[in-house]
Biopython code that builds the backbone (N, CA, C, O; Angstrom):
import numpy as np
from Bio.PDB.StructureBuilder import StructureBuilder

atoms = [
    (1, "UNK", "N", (24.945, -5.559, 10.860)),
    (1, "UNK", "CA", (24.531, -5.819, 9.496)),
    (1, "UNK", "C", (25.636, -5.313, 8.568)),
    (1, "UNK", "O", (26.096, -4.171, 8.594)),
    (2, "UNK", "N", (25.970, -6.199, 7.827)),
    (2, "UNK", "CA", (27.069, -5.461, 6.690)),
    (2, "UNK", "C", (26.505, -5.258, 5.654)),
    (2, "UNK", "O", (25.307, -5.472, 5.469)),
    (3, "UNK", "N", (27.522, -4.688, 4.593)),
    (3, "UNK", "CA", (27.352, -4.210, 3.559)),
    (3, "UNK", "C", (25.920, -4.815, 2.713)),
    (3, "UNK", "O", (24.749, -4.451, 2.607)),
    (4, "UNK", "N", (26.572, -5.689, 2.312)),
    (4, "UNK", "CA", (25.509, -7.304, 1.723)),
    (4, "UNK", "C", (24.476, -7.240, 1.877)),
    (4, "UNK", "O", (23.621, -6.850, 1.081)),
    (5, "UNK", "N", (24.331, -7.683, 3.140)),
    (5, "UNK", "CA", (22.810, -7.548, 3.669)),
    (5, "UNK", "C", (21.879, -6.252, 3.857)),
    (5, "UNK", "O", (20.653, -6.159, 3.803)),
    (6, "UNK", "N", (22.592, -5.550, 4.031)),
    (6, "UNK", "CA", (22.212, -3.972, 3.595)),
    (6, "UNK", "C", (21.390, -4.150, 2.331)),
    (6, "UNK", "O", (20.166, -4.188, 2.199)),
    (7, "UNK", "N", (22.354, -4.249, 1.442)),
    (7, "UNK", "CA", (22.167, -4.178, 0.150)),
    (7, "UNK", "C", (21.093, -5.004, -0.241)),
    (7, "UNK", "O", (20.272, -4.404, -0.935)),
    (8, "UNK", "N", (20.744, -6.603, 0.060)),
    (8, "UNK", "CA", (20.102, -7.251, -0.226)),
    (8, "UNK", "C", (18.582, -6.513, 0.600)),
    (8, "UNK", "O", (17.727, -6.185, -0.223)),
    (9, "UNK", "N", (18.268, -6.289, 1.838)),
    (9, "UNK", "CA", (17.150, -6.182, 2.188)),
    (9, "UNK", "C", (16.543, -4.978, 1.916)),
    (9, "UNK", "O", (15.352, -4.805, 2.174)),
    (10, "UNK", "N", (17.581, -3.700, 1.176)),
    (10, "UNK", "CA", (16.763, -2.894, 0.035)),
    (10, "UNK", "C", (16.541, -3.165, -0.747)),
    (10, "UNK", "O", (15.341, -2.938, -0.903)),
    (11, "UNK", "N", (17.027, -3.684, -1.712)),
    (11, "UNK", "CA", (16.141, -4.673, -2.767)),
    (11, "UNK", "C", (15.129, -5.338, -2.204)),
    (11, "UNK", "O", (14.135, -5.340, -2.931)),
    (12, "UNK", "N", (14.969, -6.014, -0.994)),
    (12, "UNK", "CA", (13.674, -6.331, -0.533)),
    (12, "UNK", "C", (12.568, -5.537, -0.568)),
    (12, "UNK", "O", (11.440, -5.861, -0.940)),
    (13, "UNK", "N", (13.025, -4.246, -0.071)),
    (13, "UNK", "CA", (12.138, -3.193, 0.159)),
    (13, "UNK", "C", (11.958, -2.405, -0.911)),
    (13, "UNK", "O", (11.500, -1.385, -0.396)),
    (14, "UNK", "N", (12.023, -2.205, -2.119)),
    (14, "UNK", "CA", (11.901, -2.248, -3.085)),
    (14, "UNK", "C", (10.918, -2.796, -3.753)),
    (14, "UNK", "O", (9.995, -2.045, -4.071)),
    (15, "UNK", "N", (10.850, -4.133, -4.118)),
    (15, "UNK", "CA", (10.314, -5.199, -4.263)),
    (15, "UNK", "C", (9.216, -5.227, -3.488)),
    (15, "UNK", "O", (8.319, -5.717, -4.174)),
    (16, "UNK", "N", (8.638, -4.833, -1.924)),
    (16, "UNK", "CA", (7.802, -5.007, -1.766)),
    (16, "UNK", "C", (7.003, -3.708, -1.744)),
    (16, "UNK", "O", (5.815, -3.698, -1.423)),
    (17, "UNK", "N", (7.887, -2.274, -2.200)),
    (17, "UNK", "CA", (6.679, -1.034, -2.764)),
    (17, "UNK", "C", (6.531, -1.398, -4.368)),
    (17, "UNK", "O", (5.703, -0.729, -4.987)),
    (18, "UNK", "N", (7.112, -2.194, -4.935)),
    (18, "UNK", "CA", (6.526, -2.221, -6.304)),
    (18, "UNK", "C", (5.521, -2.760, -6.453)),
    (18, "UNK", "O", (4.893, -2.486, -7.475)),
    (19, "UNK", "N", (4.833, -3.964, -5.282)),
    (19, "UNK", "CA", (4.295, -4.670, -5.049)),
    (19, "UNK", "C", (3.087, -3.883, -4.581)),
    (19, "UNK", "O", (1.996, -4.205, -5.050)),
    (20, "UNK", "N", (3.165, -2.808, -3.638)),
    (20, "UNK", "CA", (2.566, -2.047, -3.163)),
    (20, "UNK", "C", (1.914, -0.604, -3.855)),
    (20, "UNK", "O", (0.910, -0.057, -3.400)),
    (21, "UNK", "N", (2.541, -0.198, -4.817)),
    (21, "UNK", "CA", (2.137, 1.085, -5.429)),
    (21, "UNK", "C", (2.497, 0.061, -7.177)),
    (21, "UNK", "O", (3.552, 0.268, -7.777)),
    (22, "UNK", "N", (1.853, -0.559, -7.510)),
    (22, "UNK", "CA", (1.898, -1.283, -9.121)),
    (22, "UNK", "C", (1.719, 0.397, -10.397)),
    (22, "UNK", "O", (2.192, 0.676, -11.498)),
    (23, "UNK", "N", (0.940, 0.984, -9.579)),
    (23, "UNK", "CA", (0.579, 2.095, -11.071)),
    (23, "UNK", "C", (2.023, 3.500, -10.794)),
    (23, "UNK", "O", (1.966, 4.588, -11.366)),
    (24, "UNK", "N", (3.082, 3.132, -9.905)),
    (24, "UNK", "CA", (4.508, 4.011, -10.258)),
    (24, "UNK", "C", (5.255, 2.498, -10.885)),
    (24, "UNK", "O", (5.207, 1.288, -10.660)),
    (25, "UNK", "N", (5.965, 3.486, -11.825)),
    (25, "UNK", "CA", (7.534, 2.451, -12.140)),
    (25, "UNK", "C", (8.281, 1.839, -11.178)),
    (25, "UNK", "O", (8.259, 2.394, -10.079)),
    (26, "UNK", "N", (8.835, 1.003, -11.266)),
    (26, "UNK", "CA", (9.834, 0.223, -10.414)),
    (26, "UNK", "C", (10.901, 1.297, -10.502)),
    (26, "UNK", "O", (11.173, 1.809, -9.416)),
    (27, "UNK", "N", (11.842, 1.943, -11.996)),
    (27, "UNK", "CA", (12.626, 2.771, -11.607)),
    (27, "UNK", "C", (11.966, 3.822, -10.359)),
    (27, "UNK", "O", (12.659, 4.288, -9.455)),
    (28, "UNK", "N", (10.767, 4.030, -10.493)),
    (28, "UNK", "CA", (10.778, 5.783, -10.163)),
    (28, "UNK", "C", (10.714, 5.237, -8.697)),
    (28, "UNK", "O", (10.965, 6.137, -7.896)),
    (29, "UNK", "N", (10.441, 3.979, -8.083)),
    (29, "UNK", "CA", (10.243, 3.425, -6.696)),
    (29, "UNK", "C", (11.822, 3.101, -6.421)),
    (29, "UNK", "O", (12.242, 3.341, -5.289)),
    (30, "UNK", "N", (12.655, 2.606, -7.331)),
    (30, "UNK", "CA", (14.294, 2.721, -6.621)),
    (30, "UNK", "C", (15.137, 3.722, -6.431)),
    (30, "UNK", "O", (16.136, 3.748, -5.713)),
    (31, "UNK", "N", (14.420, 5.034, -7.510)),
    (31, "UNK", "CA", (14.861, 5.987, -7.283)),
    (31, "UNK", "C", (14.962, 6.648, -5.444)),
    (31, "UNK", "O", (15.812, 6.906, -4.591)),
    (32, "UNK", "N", (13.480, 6.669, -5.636)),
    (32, "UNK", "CA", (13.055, 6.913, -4.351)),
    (32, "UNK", "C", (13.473, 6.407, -2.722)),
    (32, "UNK", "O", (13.592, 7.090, -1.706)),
    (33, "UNK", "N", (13.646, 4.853, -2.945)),
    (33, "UNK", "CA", (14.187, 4.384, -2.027)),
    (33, "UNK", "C", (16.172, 4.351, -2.119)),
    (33, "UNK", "O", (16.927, 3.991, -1.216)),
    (34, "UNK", "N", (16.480, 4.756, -3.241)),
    (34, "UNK", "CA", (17.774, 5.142, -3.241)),
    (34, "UNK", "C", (18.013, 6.578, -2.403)),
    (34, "UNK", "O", (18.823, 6.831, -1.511)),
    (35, "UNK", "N", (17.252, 7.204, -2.874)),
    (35, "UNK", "CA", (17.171, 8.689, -2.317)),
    (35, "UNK", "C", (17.078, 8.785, -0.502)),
    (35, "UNK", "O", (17.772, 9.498, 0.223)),
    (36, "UNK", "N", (15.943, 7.780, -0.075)),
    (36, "UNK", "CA", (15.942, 7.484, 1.117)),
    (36, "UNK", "C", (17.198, 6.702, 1.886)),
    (36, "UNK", "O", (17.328, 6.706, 3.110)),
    (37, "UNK", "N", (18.005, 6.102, 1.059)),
    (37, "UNK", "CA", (18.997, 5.213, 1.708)),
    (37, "UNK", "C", (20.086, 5.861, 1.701)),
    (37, "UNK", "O", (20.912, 5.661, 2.591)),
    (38, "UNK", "N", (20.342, 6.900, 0.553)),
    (38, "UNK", "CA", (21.631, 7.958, 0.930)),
    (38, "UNK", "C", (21.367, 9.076, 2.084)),
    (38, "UNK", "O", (22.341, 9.595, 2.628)),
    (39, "UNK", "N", (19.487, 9.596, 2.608)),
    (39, "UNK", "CA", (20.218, 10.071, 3.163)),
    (39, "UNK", "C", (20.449, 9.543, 4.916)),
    (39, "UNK", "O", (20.429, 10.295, 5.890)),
    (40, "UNK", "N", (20.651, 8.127, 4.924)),
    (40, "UNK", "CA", (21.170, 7.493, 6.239)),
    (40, "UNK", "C", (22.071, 7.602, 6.147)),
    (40, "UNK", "O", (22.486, 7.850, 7.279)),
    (41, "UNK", "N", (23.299, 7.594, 5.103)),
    (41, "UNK", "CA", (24.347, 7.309, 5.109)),
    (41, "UNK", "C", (25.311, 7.913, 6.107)),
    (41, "UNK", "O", (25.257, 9.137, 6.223)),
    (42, "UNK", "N", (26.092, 7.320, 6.767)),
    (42, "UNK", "CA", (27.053, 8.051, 7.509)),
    (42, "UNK", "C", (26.757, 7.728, 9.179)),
    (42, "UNK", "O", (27.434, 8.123, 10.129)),
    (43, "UNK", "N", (25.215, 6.671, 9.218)),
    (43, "UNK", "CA", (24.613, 7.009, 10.609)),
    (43, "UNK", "C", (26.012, 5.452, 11.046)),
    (43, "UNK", "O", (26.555, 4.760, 10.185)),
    (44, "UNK", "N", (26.165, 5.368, 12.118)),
    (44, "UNK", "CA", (27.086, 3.973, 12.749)),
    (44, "UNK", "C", (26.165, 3.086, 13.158)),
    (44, "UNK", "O", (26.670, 2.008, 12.843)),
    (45, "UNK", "N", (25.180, 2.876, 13.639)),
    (45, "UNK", "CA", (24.139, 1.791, 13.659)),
    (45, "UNK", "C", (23.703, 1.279, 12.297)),
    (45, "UNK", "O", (22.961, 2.122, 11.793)),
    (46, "UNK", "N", (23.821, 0.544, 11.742)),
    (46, "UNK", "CA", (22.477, 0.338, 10.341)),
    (46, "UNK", "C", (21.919, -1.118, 10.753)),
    (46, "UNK", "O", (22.308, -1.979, 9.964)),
    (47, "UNK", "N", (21.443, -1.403, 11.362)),
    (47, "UNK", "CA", (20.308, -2.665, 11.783)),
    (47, "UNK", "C", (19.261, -1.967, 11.409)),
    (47, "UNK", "O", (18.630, -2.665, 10.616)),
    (48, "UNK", "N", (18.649, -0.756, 11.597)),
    (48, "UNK", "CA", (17.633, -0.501, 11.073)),
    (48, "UNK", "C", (17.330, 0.246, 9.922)),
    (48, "UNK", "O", (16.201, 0.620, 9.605)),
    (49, "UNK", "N", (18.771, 0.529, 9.072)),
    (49, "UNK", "CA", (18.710, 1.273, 7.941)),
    (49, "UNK", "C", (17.057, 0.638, 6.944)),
    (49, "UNK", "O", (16.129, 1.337, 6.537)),
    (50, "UNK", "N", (17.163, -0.260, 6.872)),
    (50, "UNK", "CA", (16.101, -0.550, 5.919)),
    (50, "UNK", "C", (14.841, -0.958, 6.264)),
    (50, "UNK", "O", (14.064, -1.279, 5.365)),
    (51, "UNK", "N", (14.334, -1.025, 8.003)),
    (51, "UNK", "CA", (13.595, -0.427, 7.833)),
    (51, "UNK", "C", (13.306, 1.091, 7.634)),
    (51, "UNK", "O", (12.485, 1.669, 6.922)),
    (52, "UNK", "N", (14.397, 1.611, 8.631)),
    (52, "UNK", "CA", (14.091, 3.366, 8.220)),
    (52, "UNK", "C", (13.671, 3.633, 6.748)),
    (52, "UNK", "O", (12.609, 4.201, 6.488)),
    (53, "UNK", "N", (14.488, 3.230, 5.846)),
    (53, "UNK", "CA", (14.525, 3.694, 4.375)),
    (53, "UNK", "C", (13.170, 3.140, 3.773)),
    (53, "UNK", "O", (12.669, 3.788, 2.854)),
    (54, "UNK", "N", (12.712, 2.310, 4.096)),
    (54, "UNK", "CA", (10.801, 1.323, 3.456)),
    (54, "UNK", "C", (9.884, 2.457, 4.386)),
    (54, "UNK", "O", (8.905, 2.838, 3.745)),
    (55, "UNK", "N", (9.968, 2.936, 5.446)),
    (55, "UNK", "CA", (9.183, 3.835, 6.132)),
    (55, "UNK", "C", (9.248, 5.281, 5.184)),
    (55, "UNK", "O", (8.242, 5.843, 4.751)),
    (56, "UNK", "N", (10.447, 5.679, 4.999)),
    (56, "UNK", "CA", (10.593, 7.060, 4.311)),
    (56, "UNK", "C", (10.102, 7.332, 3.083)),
    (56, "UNK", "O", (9.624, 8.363, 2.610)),
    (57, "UNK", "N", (10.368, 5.815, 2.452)),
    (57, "UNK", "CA", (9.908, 5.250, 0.783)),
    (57, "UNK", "C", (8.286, 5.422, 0.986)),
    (57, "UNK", "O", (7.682, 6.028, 0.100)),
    (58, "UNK", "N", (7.983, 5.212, 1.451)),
    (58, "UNK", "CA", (6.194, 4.760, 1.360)),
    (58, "UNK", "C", (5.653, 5.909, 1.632)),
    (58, "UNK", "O", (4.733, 6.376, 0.960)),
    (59, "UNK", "N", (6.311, 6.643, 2.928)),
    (59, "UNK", "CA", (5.190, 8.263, 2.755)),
    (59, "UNK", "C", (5.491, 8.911, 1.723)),
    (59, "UNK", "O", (4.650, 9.694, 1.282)),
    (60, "UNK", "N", (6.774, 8.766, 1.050)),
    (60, "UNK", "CA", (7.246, 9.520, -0.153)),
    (60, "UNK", "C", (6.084, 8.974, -1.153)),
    (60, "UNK", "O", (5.421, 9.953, -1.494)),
    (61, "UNK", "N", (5.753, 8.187, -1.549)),
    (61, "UNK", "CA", (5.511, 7.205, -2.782)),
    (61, "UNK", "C", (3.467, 7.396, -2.288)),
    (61, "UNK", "O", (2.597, 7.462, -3.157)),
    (62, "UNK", "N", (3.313, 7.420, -1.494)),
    (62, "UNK", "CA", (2.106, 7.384, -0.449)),
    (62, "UNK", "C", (1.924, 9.178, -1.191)),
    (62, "UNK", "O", (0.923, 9.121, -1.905)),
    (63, "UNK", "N", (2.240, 9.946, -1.221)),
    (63, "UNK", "CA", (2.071, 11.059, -1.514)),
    (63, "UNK", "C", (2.025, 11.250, -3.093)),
    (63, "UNK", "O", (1.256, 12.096, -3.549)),
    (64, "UNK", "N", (2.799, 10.514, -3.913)),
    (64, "UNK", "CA", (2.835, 10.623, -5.092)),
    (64, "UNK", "C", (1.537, 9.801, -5.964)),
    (64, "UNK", "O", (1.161, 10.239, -7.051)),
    (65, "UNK", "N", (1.004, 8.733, -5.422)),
    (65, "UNK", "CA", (0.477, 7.412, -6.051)),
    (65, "UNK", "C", (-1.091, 7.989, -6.246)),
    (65, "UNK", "O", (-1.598, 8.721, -5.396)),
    (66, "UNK", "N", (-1.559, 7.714, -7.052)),
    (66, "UNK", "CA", (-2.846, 8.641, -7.639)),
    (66, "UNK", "C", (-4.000, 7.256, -7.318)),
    (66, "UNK", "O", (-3.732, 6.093, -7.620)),
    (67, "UNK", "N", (-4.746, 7.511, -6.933)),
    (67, "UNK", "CA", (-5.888, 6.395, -6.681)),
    (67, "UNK", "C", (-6.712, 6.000, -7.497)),
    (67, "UNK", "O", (-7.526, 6.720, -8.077)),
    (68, "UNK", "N", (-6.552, 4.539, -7.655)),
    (68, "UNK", "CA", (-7.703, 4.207, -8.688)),
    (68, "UNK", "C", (-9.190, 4.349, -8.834)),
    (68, "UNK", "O", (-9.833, 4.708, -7.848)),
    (69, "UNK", "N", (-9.607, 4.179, -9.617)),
    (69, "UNK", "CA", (-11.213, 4.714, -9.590)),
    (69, "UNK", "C", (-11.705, 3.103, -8.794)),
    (69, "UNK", "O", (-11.128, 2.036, -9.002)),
    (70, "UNK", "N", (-12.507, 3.239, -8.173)),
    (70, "UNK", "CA", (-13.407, 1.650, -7.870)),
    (70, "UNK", "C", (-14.461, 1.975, -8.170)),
    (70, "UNK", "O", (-15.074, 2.848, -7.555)),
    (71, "UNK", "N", (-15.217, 0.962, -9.827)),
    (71, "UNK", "CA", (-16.691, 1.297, -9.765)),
    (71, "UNK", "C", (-17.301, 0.160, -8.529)),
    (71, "UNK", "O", (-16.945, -0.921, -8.061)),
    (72, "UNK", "N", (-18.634, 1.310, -8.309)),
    (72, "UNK", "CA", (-19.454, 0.567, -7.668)),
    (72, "UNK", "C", (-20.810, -0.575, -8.316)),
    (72, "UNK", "O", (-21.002, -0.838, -9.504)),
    (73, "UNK", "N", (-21.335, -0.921, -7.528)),
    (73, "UNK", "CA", (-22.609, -1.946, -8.788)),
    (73, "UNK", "C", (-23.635, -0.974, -8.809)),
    (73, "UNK", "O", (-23.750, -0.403, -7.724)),
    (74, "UNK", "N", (-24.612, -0.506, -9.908)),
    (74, "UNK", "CA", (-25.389, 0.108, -9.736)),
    (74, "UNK", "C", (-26.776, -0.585, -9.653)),
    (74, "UNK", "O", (-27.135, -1.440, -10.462)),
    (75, "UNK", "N", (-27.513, -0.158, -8.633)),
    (75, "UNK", "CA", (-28.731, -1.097, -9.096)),
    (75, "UNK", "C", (-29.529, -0.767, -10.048)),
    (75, "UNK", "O", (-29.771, 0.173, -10.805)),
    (76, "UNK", "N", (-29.913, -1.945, -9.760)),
    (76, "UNK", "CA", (-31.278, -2.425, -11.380)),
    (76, "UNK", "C", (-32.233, -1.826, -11.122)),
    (76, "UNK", "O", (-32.631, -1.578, -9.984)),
    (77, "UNK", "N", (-32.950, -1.373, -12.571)),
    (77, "UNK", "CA", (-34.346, -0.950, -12.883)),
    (77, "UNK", "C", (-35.094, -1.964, -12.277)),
    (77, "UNK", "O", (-34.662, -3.115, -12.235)),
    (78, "UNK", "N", (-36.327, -1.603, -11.739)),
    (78, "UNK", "CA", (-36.991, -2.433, -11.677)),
    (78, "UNK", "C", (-37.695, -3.478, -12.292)),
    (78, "UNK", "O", (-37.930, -4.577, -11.790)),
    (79, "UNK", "N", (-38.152, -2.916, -13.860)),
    (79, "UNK", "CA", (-38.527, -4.021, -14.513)),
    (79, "UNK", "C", (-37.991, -4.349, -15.820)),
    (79, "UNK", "O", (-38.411, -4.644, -16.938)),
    (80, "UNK", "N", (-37.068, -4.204, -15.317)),
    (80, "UNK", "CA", (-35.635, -4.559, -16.395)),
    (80, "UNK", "C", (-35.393, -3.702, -17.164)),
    (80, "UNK", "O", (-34.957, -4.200, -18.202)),
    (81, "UNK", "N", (-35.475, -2.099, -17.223)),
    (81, "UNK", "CA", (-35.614, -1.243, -17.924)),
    (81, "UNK", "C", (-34.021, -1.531, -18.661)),
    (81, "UNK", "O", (-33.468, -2.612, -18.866)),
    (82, "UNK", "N", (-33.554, -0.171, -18.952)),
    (82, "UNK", "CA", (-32.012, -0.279, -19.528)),
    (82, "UNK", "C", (-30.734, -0.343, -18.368)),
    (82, "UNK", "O", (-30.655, 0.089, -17.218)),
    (83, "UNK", "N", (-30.198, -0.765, -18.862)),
    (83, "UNK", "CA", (-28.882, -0.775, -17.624)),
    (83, "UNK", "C", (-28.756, 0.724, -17.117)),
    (83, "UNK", "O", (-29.353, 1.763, -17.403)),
    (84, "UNK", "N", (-27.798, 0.422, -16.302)),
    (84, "UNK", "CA", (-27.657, 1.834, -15.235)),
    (84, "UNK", "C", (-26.493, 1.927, -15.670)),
    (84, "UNK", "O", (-26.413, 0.895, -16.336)),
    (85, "UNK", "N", (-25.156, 2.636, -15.801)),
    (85, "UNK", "CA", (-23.970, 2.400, -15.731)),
    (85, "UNK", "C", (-23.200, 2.590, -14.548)),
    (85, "UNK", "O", (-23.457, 3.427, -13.682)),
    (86, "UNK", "N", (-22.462, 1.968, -14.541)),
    (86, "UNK", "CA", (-21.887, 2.337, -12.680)),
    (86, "UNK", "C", (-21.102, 3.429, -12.176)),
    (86, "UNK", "O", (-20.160, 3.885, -12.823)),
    (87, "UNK", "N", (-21.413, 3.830, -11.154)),
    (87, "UNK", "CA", (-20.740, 5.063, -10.747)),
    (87, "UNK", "C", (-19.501, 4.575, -10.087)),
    (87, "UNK", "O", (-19.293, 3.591, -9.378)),
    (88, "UNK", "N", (-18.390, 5.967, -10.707)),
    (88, "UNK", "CA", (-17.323, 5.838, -10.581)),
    (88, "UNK", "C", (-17.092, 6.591, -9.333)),
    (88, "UNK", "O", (-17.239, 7.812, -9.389)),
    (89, "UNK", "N", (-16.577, 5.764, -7.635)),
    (89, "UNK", "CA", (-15.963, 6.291, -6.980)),
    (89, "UNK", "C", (-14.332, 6.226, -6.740)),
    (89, "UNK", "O", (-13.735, 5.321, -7.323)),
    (90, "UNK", "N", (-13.796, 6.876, -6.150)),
    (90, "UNK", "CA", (-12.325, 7.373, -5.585)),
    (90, "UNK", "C", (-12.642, 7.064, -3.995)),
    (90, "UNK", "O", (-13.441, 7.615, -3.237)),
    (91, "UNK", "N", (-11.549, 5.776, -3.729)),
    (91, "UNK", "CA", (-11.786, 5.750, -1.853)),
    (91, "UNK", "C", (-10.042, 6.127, -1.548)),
    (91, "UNK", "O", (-9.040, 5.811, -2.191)),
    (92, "UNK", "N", (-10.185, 6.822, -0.459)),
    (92, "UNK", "CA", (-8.600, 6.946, -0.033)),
    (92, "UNK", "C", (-8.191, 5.990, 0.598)),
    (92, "UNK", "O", (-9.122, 5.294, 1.006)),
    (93, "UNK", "N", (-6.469, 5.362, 1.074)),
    (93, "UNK", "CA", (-6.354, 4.666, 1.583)),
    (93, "UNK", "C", (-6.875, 4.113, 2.578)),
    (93, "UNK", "O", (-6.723, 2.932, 2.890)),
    (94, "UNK", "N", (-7.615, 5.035, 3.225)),
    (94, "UNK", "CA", (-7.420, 4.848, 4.797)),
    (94, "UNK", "C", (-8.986, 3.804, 4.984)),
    (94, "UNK", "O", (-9.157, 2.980, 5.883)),
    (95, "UNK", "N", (-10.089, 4.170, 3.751)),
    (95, "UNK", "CA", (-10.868, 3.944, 3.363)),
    (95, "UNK", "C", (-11.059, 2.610, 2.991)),
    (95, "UNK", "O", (-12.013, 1.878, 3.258)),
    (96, "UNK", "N", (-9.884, 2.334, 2.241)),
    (96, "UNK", "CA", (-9.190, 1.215, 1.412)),
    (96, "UNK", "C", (-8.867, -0.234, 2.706)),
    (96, "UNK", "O", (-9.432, -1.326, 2.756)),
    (97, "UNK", "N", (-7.803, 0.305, 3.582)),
    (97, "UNK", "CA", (-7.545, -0.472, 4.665)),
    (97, "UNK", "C", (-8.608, -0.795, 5.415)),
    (97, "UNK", "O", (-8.739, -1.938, 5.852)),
    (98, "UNK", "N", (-9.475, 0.157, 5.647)),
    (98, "UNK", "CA", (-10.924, -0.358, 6.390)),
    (98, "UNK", "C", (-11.754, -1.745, 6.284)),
    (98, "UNK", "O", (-12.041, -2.795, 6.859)),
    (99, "UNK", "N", (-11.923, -0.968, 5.125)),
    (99, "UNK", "CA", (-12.583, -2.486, 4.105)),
    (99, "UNK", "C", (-11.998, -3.735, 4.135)),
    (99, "UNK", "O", (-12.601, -4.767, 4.432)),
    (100, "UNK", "N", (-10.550, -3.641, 3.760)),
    (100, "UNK", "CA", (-10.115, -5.065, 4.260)),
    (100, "UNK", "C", (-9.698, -5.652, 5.399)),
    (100, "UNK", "O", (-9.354, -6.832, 5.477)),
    (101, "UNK", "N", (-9.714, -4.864, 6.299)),
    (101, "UNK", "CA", (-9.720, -5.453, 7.537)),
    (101, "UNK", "C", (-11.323, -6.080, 8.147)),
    (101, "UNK", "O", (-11.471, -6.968, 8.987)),
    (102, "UNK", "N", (-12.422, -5.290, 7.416)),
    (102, "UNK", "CA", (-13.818, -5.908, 7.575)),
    (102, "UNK", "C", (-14.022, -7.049, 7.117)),
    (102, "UNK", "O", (-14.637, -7.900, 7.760)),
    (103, "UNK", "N", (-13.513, -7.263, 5.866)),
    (103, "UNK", "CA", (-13.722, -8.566, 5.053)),
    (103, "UNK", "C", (-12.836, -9.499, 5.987)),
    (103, "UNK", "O", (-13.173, -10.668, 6.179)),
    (104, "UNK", "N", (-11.558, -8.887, 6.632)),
    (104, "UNK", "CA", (-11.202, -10.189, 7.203)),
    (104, "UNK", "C", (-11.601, -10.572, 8.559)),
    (104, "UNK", "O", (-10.905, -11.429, 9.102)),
    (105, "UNK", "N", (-12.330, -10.219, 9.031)),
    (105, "UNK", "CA", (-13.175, -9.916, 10.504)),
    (105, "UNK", "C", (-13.838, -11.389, 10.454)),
    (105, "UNK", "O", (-14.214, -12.107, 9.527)),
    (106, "UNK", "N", (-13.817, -11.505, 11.691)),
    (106, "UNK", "CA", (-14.674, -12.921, 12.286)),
    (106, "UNK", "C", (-13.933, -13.538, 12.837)),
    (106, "UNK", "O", (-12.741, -13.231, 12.861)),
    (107, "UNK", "N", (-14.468, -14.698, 13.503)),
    (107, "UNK", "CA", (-14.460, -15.782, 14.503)),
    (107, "UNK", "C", (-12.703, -16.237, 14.373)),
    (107, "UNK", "O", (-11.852, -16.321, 15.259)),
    (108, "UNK", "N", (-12.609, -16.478, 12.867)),
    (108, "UNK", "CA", (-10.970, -16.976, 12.619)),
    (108, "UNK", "C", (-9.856, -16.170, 12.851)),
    (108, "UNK", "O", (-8.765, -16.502, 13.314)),
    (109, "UNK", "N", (-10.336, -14.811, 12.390)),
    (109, "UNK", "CA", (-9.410, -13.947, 12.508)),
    (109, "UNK", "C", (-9.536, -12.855, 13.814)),
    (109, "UNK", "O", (-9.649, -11.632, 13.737)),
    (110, "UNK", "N", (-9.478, -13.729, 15.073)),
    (110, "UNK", "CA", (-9.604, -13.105, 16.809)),
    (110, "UNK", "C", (-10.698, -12.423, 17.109)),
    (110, "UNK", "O", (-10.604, -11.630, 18.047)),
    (111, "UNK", "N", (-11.988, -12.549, 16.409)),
    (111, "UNK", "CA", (-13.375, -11.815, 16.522)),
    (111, "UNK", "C", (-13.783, -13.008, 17.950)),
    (111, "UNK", "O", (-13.413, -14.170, 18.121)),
    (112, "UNK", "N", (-14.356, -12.438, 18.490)),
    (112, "UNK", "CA", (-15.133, -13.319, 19.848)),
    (112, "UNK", "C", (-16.447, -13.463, 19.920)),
    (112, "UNK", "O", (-16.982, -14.203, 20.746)),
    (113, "UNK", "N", (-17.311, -12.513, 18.750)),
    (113, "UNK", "CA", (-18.372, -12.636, 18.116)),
    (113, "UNK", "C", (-18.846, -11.870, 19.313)),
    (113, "UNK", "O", (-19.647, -12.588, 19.911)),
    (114, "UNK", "N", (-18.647, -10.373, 20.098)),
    (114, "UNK", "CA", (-18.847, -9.501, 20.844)),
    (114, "UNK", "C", (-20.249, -8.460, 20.196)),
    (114, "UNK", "O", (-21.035, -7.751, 20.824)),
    (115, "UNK", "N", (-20.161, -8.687, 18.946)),
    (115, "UNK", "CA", (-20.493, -7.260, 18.331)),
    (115, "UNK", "C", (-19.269, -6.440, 17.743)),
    (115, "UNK", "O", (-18.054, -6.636, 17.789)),
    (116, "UNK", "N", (-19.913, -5.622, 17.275)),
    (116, "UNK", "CA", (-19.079, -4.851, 16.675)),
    (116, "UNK", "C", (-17.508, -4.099, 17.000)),
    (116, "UNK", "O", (-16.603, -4.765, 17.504)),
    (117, "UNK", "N", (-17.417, -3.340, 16.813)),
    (117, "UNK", "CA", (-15.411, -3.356, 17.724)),
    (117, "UNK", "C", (-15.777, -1.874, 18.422)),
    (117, "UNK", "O", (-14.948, -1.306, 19.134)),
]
sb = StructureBuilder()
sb.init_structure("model")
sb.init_model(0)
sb.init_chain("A")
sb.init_seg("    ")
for serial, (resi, resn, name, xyz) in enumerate(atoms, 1):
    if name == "N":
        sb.init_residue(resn, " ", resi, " ")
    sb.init_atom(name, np.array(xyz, "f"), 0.0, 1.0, " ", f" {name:<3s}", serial, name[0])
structure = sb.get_structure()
């Protein structure tokens, strides 16, 4: 891999934590992955500089990134009294990834319709 392409597929990686953490700056995410890419410098392999440097970027950025609130729906009064307002939870990532791997669950996406996993 030369220079170039170096260069170009951190900007990739870049581009896809800005994509990934939206509530940090883009500077404060090139900072970061700048920071990660100097300190490879000097290694004689770089085929994998960028992934190394998107791995280093994300636990860095993964540690910094503050979680959004997700309200939940609250239920209804029974006979239509006044609204409820919704409660505000905090899910952690790991919480986060769960969920969408449930929603994408089924028959299309390699489910064999076994039951549960």
């Amino acid at each position: 891999m030369d220079h170039t392409e170096e260069a170009r597929a951190v900007d990739e990686v870049i581009d896809r934590l800005v994509d990934r953490f939206p509530d940090l700056s883009r500077d404060h995410i090139a900072s970061v992955v700048e920071t990660a890419h100097l300190e490879l410098e000097g290694n004689p392999v770089r085929d994998f500089v960028p992934v190394l440097v998107e791995r280093t970027a994300k636990q860095r950025l993964k540690q910094e990134a503050t979680l959004a609130p997700v309200p939940t729906a609250a239920a209804p009064t029974e006979l239509g009294g006044p609204d409820v307002e919704a409660e505000v939870v905090e899910l952690d990532p790991m919480e986060i990834e769960r969920r969408a791997r449930e929603r994408e669950s089924g028959f299309l996406f390699g489910d064999l319709g076994g039951g549960p996993a």
